[in-house]
mmJSON file of the N, C-alpha and C atoms, coordinates in Angstrom:
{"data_MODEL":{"atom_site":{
"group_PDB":["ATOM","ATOM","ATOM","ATOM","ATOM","ATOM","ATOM","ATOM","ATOM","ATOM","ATOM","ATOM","ATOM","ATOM","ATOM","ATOM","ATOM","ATOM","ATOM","ATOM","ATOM","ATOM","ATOM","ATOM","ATOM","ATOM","ATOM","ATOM","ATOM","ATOM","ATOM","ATOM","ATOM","ATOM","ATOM","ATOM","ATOM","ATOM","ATOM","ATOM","ATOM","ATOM","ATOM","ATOM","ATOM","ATOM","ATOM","ATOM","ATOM","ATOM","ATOM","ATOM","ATOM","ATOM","ATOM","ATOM","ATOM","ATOM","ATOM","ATOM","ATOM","ATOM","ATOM","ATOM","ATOM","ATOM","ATOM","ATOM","ATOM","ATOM","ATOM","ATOM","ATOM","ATOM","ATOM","ATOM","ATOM","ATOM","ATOM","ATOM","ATOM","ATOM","ATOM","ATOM","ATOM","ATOM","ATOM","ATOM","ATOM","ATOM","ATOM","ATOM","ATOM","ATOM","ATOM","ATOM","ATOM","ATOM","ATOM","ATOM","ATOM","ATOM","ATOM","ATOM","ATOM","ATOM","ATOM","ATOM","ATOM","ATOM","ATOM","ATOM","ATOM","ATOM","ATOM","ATOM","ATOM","ATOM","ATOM","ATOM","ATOM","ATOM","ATOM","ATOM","ATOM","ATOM","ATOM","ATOM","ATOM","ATOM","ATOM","ATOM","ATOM","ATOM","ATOM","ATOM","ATOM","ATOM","ATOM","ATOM","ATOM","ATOM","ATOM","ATOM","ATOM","ATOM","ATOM","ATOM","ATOM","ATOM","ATOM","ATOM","ATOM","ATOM","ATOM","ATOM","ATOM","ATOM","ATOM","ATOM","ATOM","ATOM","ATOM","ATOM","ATOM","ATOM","ATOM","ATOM","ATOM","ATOM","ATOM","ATOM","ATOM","ATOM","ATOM","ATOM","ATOM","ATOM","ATOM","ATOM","ATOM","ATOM","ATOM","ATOM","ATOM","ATOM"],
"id":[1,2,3,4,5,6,7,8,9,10,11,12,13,14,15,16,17,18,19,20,21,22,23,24,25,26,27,28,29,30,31,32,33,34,35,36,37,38,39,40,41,42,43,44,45,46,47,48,49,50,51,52,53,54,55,56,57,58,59,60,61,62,63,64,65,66,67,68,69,70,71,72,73,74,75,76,77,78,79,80,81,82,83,84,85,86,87,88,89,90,91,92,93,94,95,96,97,98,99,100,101,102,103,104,105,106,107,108,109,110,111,112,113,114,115,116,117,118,119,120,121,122,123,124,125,126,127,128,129,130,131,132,133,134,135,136,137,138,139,140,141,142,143,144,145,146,147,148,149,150,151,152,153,154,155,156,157,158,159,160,161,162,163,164,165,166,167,168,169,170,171,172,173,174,175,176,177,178,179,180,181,182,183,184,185,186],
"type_symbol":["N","C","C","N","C","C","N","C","C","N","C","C","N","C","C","N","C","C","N","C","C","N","C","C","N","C","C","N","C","C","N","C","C","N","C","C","N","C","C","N","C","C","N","C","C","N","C","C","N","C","C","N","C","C","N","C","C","N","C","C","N","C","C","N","C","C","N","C","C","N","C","C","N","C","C","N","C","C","N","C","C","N","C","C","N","C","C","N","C","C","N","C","C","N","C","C","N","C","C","N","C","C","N","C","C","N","C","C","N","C","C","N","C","C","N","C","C","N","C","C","N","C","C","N","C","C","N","C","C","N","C","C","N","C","C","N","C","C","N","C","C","N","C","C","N","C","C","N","C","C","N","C","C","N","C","C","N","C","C","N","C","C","N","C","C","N","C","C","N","C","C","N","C","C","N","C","C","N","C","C","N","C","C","N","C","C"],
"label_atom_id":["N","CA","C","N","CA","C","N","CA","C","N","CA","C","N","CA","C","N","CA","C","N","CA","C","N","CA","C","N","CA","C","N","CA","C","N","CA","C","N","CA","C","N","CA","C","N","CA","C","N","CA","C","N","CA","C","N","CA","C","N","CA","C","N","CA","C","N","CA","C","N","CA","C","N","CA","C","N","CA","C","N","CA","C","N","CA","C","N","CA","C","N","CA","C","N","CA","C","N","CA","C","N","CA","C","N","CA","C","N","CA","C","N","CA","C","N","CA","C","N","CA","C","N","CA","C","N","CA","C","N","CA","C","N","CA","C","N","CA","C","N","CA","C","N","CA","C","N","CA","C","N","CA","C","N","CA","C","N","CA","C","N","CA","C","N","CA","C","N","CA","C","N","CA","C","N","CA","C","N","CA","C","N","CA","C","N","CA","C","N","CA","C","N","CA","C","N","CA","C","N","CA","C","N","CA","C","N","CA","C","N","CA","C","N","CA","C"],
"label_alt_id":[null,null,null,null,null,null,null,null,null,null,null,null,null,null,null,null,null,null,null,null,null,null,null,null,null,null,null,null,null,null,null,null,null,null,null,null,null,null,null,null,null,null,null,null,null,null,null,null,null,null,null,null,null,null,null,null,null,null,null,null,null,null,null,null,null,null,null,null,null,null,null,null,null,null,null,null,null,null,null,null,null,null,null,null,null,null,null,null,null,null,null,null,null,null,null,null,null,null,null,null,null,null,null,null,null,null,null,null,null,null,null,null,null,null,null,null,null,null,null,null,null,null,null,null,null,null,null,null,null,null,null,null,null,null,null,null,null,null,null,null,null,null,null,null,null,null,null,null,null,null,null,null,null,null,null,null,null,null,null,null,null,null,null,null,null,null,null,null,null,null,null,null,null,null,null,null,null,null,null,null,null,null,null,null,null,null],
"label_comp_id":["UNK","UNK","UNK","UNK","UNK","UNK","UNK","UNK","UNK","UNK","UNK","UNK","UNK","UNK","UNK","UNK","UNK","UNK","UNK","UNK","UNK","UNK","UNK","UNK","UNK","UNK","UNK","UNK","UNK","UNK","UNK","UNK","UNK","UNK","UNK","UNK","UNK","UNK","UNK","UNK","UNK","UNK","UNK","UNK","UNK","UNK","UNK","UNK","UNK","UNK","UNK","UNK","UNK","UNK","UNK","UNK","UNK","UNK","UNK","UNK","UNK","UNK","UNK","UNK","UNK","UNK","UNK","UNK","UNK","UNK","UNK","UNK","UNK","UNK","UNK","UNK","UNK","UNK","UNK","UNK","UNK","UNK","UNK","UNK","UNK","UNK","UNK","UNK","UNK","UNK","UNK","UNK","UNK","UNK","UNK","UNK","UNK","UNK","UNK","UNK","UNK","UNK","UNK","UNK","UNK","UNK","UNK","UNK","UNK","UNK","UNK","UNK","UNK","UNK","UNK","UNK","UNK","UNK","UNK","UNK","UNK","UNK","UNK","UNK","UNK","UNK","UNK","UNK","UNK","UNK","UNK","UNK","UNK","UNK","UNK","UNK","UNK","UNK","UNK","UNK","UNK","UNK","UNK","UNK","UNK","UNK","UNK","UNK","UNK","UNK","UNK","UNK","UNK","UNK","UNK","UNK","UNK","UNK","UNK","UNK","UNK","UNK","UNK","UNK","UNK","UNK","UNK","UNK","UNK","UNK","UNK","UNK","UNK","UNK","UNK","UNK","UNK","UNK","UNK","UNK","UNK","UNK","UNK","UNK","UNK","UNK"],
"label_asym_id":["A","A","A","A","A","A","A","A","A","A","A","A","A","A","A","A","A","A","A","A","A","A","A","A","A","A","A","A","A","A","A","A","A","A","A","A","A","A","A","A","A","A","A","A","A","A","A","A","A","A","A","A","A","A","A","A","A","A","A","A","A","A","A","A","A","A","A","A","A","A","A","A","A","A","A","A","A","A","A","A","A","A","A","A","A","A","A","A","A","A","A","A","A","A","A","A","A","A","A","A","A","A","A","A","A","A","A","A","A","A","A","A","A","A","A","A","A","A","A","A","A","A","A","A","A","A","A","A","A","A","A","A","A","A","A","A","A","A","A","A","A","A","A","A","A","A","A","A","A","A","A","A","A","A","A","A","A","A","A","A","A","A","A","A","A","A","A","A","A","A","A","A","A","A","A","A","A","A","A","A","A","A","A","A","A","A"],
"label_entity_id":["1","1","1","1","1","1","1","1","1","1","1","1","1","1","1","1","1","1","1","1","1","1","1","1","1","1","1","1","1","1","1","1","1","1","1","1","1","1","1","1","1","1","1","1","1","1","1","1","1","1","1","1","1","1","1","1","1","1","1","1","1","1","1","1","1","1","1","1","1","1","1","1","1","1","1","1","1","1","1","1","1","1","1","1","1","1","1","1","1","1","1","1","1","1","1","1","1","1","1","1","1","1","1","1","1","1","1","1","1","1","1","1","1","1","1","1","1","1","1","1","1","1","1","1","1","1","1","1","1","1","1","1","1","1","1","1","1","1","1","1","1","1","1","1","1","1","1","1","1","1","1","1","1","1","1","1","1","1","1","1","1","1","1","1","1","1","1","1","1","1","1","1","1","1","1","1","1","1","1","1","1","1","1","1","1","1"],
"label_seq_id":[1,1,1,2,2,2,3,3,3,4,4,4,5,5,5,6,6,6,7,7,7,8,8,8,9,9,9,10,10,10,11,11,11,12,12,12,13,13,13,14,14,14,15,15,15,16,16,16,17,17,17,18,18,18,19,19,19,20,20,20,21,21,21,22,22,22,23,23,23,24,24,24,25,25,25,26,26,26,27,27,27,28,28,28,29,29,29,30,30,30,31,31,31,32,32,32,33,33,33,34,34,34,35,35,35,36,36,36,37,37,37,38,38,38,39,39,39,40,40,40,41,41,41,42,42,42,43,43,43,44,44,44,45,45,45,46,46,46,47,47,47,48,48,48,49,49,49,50,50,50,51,51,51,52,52,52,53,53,53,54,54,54,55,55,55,56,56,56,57,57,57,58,58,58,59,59,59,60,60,60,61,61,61,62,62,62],
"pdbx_PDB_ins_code":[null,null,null,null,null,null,null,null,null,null,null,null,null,null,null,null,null,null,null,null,null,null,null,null,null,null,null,null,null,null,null,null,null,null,null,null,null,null,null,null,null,null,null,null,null,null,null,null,null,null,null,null,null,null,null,null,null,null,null,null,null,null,null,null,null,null,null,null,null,null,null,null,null,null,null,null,null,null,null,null,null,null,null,null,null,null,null,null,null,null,null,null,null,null,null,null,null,null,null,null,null,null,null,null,null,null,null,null,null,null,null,null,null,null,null,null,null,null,null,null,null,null,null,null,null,null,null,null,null,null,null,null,null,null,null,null,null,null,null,null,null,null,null,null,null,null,null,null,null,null,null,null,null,null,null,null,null,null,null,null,null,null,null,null,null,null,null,null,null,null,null,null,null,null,null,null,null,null,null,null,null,null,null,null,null,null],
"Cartn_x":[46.427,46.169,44.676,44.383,43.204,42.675,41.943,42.003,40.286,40.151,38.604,38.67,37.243,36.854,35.161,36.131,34.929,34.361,33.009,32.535,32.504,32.876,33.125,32.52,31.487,30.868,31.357,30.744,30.282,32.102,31.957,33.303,34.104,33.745,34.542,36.023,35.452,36.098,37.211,38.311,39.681,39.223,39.901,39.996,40.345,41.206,42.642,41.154,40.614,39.872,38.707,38.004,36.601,37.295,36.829,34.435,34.571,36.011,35.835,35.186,35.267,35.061,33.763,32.785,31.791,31.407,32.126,31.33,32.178,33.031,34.07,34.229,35.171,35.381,36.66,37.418,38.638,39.263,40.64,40.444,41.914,41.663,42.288,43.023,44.202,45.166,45.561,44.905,45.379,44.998,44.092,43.858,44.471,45.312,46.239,45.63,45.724,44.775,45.346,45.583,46.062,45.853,44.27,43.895,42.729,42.871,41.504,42.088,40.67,39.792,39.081,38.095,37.18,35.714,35.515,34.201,32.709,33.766,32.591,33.31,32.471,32.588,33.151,32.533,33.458,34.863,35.353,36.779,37.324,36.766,37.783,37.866,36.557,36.746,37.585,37.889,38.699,40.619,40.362,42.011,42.262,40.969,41.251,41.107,40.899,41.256,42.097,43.312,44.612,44.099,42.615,42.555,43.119,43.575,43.99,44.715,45.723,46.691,46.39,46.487,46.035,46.434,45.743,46.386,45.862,46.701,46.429,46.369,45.53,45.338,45.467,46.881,46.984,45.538,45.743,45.011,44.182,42.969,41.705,41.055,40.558,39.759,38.356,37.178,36.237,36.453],
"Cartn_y":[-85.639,-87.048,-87.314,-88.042,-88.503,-90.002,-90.032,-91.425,-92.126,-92.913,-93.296,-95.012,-94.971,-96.566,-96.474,-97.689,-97.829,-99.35,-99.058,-100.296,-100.989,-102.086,-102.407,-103.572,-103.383,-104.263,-104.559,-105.748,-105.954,-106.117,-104.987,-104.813,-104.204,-103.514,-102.346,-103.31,-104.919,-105.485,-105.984,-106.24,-106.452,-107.781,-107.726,-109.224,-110.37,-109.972,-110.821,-111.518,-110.528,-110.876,-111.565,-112.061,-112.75,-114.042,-115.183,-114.95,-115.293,-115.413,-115.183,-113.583,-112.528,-111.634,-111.026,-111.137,-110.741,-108.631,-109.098,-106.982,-107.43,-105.97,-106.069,-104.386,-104.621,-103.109,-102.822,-101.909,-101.456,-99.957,-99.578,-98.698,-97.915,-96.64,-96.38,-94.608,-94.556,-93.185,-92.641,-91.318,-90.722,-91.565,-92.009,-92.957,-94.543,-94.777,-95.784,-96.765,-97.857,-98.718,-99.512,-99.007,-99.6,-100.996,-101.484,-102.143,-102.891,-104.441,-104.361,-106.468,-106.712,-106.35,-106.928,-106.586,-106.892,-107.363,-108.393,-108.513,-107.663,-106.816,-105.536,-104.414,-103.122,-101.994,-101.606,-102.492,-102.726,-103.252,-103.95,-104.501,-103.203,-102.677,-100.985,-100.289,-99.776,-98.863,-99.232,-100.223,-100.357,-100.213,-100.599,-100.108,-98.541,-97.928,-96.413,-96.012,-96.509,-95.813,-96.045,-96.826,-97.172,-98.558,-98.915,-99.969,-101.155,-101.538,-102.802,-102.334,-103.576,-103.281,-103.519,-102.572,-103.266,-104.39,-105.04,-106.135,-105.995,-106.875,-106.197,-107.444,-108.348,-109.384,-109.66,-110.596,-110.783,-111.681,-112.669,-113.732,-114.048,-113.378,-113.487,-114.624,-114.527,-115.292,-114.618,-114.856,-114.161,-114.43],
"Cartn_z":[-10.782,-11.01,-10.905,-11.863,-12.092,-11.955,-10.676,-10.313,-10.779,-11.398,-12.038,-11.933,-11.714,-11.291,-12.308,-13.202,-14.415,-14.379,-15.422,-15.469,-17.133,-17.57,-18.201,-18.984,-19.821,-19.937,-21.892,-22.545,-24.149,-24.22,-25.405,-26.412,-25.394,-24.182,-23.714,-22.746,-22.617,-22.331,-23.181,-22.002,-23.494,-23.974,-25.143,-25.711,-24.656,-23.909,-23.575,-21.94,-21.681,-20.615,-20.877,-22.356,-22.497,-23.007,-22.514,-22.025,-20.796,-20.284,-18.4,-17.836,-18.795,-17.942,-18.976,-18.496,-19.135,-18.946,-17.832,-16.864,-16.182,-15.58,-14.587,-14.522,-13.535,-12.82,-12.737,-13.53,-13.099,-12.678,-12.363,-11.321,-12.768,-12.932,-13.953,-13.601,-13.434,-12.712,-14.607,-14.518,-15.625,-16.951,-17.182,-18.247,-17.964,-17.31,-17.68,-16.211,-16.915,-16.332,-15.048,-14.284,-12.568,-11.932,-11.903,-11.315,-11.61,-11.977,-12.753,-13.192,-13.47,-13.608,-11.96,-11.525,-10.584,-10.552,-9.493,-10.184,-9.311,-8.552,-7.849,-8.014,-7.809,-7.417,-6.27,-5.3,-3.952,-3.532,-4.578,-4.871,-5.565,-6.328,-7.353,-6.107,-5.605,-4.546,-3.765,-3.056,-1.583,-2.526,-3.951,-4.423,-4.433,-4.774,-5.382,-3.858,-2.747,-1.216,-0.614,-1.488,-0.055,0.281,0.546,1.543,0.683,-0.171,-1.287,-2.02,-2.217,-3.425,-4.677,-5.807,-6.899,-7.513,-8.034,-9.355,-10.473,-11.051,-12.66,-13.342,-13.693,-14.447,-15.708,-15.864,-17.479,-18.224,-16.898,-17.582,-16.105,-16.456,-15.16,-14.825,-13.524,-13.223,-12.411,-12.723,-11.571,-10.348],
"occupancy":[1.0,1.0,1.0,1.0,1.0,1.0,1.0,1.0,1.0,1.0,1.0,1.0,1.0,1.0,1.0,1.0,1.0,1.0,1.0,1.0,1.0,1.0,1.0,1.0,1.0,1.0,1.0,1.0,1.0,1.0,1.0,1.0,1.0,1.0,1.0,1.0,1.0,1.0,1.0,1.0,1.0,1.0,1.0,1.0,1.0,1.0,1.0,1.0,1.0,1.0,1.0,1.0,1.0,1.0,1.0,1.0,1.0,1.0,1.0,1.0,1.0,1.0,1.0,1.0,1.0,1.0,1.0,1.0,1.0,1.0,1.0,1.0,1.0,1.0,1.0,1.0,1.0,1.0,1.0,1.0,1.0,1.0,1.0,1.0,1.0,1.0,1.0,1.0,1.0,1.0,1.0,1.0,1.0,1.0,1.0,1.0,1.0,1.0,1.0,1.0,1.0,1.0,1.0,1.0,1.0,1.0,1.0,1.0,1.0,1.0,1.0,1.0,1.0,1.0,1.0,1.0,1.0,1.0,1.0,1.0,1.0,1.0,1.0,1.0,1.0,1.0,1.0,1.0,1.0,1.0,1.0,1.0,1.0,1.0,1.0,1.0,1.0,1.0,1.0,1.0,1.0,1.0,1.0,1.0,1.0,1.0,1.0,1.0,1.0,1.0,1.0,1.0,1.0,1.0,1.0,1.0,1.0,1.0,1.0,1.0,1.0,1.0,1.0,1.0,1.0,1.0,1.0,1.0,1.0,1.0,1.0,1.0,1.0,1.0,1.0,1.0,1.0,1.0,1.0,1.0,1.0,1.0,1.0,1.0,1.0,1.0],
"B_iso_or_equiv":[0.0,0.0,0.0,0.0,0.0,0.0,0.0,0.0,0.0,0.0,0.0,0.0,0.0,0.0,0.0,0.0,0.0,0.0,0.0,0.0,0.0,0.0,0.0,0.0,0.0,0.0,0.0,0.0,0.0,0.0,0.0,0.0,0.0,0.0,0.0,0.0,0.0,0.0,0.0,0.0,0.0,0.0,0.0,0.0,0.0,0.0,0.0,0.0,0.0,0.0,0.0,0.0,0.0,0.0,0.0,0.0,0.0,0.0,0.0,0.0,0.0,0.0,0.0,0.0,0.0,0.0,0.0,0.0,0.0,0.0,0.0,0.0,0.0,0.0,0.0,0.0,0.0,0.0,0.0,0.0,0.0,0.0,0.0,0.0,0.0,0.0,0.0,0.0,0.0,0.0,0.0,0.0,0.0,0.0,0.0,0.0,0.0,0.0,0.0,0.0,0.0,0.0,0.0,0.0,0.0,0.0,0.0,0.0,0.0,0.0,0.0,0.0,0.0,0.0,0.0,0.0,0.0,0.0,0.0,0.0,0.0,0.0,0.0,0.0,0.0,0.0,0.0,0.0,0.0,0.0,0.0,0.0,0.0,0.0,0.0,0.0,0.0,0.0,0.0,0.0,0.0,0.0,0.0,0.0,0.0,0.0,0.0,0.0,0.0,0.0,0.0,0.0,0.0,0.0,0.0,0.0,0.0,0.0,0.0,0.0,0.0,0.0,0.0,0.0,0.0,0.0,0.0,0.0,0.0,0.0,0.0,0.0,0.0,0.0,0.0,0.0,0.0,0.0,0.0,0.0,0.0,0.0,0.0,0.0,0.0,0.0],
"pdbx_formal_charge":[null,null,null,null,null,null,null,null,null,null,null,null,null,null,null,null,null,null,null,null,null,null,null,null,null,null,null,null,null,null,null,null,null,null,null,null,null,null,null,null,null,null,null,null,null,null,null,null,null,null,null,null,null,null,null,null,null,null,null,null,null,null,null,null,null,null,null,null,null,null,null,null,null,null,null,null,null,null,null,null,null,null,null,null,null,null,null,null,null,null,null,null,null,null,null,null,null,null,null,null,null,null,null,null,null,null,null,null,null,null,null,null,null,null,null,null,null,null,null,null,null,null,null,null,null,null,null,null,null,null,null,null,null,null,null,null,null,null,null,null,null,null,null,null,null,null,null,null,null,null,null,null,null,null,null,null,null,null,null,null,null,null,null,null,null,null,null,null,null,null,null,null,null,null,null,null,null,null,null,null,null,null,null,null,null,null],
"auth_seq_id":[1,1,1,2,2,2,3,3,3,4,4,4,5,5,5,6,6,6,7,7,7,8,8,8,9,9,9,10,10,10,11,11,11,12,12,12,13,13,13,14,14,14,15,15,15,16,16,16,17,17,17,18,18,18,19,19,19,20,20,20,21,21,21,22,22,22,23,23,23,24,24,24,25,25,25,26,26,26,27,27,27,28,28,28,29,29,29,30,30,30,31,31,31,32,32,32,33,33,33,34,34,34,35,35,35,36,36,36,37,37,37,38,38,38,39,39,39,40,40,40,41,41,41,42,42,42,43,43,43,44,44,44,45,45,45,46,46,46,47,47,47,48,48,48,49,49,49,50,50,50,51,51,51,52,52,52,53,53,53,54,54,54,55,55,55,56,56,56,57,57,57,58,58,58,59,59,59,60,60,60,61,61,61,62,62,62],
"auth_comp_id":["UNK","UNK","UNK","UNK","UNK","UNK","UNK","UNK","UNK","UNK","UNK","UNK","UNK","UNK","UNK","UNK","UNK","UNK","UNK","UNK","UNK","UNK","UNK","UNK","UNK","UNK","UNK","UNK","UNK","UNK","UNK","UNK","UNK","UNK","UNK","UNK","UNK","UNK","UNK","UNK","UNK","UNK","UNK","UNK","UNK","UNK","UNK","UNK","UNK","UNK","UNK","UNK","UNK","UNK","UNK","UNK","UNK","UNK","UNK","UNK","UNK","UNK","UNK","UNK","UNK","UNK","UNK","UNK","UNK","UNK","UNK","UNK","UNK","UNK","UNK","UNK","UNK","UNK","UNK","UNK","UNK","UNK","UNK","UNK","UNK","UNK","UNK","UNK","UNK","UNK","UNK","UNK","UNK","UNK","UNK","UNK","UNK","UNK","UNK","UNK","UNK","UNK","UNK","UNK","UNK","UNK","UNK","UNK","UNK","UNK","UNK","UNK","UNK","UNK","UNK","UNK","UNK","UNK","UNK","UNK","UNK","UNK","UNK","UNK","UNK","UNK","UNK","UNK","UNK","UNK","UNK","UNK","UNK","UNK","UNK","UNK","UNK","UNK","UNK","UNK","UNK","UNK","UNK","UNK","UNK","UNK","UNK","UNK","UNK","UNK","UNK","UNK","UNK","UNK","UNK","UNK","UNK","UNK","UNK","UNK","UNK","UNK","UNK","UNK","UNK","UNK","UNK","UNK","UNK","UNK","UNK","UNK","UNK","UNK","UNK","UNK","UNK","UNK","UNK","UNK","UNK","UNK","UNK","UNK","UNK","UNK"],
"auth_asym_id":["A","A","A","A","A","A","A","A","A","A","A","A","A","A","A","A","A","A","A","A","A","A","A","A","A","A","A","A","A","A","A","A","A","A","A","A","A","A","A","A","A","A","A","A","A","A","A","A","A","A","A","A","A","A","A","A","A","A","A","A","A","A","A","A","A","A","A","A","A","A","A","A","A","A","A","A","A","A","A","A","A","A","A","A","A","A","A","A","A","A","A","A","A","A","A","A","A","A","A","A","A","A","A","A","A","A","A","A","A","A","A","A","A","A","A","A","A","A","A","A","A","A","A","A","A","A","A","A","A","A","A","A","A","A","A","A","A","A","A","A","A","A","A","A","A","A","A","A","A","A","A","A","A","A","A","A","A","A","A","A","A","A","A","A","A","A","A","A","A","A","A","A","A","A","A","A","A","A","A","A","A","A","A","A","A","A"],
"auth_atom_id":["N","CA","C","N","CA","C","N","CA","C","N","CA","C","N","CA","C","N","CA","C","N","CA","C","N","CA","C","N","CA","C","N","CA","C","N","CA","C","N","CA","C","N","CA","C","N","CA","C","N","CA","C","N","CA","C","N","CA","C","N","CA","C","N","CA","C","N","CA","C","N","CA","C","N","CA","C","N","CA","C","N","CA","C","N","CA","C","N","CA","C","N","CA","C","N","CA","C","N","CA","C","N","CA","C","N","CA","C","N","CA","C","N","CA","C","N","CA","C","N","CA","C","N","CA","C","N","CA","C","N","CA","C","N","CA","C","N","CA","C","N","CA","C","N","CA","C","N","CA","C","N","CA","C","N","CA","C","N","CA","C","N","CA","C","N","CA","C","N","CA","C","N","CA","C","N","CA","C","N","CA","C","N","CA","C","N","CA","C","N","CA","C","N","CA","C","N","CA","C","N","CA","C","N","CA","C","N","CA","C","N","CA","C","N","CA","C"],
"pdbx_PDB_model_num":[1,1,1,1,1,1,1,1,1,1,1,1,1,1,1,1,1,1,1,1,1,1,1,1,1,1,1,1,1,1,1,1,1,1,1,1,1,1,1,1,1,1,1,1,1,1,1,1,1,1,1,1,1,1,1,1,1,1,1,1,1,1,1,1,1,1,1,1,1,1,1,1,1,1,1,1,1,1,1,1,1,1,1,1,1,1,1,1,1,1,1,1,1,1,1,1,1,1,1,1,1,1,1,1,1,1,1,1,1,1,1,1,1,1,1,1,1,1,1,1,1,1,1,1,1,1,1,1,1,1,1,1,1,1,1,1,1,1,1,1,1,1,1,1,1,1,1,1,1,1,1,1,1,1,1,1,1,1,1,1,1,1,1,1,1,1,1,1,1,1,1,1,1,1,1,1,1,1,1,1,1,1,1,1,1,1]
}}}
């Protein structure tokens, strides 16, 4: 298992998440996208350690 915490900025963001989410951070097991979006590095990290549960935002807010 492959656990990755990316950053996400421009186009790389979904549709479904702009123009609330300009740059965000999500936490992604095997490609498939876990946890997200965030508006730190410090919010991905504490999911990809156990310390937080992920969520997964249809419709975000910062």
């Amino acid at each position: 298992m492959s656990l990755q915490i990316k950053y996400l900025s421009g186009d790389d963001v979904p549709q479904a998440w702009r123009p609330t989410w300009v740059v965000c951070w999500i936490v992604e097991l095997d490609g498939t996208l876990i946890g997200g979006p965030y508006a730190t590095e410090a919010q991905a990290r504490a999911v990809a350690d156990g310390k937080q549960e992920p969520r997964l935002s249809q419709t975000p807010a910062p």
